[in-house]
N, C-alpha and C positions, 0 to 999 in steps of 0.2 A: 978295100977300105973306101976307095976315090965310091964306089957302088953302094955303100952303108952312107955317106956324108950325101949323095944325091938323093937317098928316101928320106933320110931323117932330116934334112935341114926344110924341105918341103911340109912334110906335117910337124915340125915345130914352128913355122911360120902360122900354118891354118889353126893350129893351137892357140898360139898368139893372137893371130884375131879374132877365132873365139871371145876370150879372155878379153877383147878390146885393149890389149895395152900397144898395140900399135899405133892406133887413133887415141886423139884429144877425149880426155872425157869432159867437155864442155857442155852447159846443158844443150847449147843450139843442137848438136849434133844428136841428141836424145827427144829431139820436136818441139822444143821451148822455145816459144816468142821471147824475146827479151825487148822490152819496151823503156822509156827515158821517161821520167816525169819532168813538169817543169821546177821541181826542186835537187833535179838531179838525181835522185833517185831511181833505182833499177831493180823491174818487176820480170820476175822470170814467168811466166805461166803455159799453160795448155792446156787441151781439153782432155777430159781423162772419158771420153763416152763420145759414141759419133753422132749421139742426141744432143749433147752441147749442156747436158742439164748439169754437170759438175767439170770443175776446174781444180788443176793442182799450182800454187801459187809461190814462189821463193821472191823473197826480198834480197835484194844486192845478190852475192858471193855468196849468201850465208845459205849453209845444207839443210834447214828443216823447212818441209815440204809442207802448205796450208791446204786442207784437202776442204775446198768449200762448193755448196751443193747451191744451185739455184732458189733464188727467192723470187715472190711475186716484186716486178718492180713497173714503173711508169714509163719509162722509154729504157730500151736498149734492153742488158741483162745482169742481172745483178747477182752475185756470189756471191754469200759468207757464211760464216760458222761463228762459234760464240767469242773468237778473236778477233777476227778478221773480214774486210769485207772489199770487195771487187766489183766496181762498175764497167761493163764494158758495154760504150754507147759507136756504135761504127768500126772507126779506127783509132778512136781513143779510150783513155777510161782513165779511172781515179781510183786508189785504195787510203785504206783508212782503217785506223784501231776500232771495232765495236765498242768497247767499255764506254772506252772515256769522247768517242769520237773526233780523235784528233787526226788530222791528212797529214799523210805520210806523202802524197803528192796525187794532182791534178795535170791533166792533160796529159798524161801516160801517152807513150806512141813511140812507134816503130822509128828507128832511127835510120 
C-alpha cells in the first residue's frame, strides 16, 4: 500500500499542476501587465503576437478579454476595436470607450 500512495500521490500532484489549481490564477502569472491609471483604474493587458501589432486588454477584476488590433497612430501605439481603445506611449498609456469617447483613465503605469 505504503508503494501505491508513493506513485500516486506523485502524478496527482503533476496532475494538479497541469490543471494549474496549485497556483493562483491571477492574470500576472498568465504575462499580464497590470497597470494603475491616475483615476485609479486597473488595466490588465499584453501582447498577444511577438510583432506587437495586437493586445488582449481587461478592465479592473472583470473576465472579458478586449481583443484590440493596432491602428495608425502619431506617437507610441495605439489599439482598438469598435469598443475600445489603448494608448501605449513608452511606460505609460491611457484607455477610453470608442463610442462615446469618454477616459476610463490617463497615465496608466506600472505600479
Amino acid at each position: 500500500m505504503k508503494g501505491f500512495i508513493a506513485v500516486a500521490l506523485p502524478a496527482l500532484l503533476a496532475g494538479c499542476a497541469q490543471l494549474d489549481l496549485l497556483h493562483s490564477s491571477e492574470p500576472a502569472a498568465q504575462g499580464w501587465t497590470t497597470w494603475t491609471c491616475d483615476s485609479e483604474a486597473k488595466v490588465l493587458w499584453r501582447y498577444t503576437d511577438a510583432a506587437r501589432k495586437a493586445v488582449d486588454v481587461r478592465l479592473g477584476g472583470a473576465e472579458q478579454v478586449y481583443h484590440l488590433k493596432q491602428e495608425p497612430g502619431a506617437s507610441g501605439s495605439l489599439y482598438s476595436d469598435d469598443m475600445l481603445a489603448f494608448h501605449v506611449n513608452g511606460e505609460e498609456g491611457l484607455v477610453y470607450w470608442v463610442a462615446t469617447n469618454d477616459l476610463i483613465g490617463r497615465g496608466c503605469k506600472a505600479q
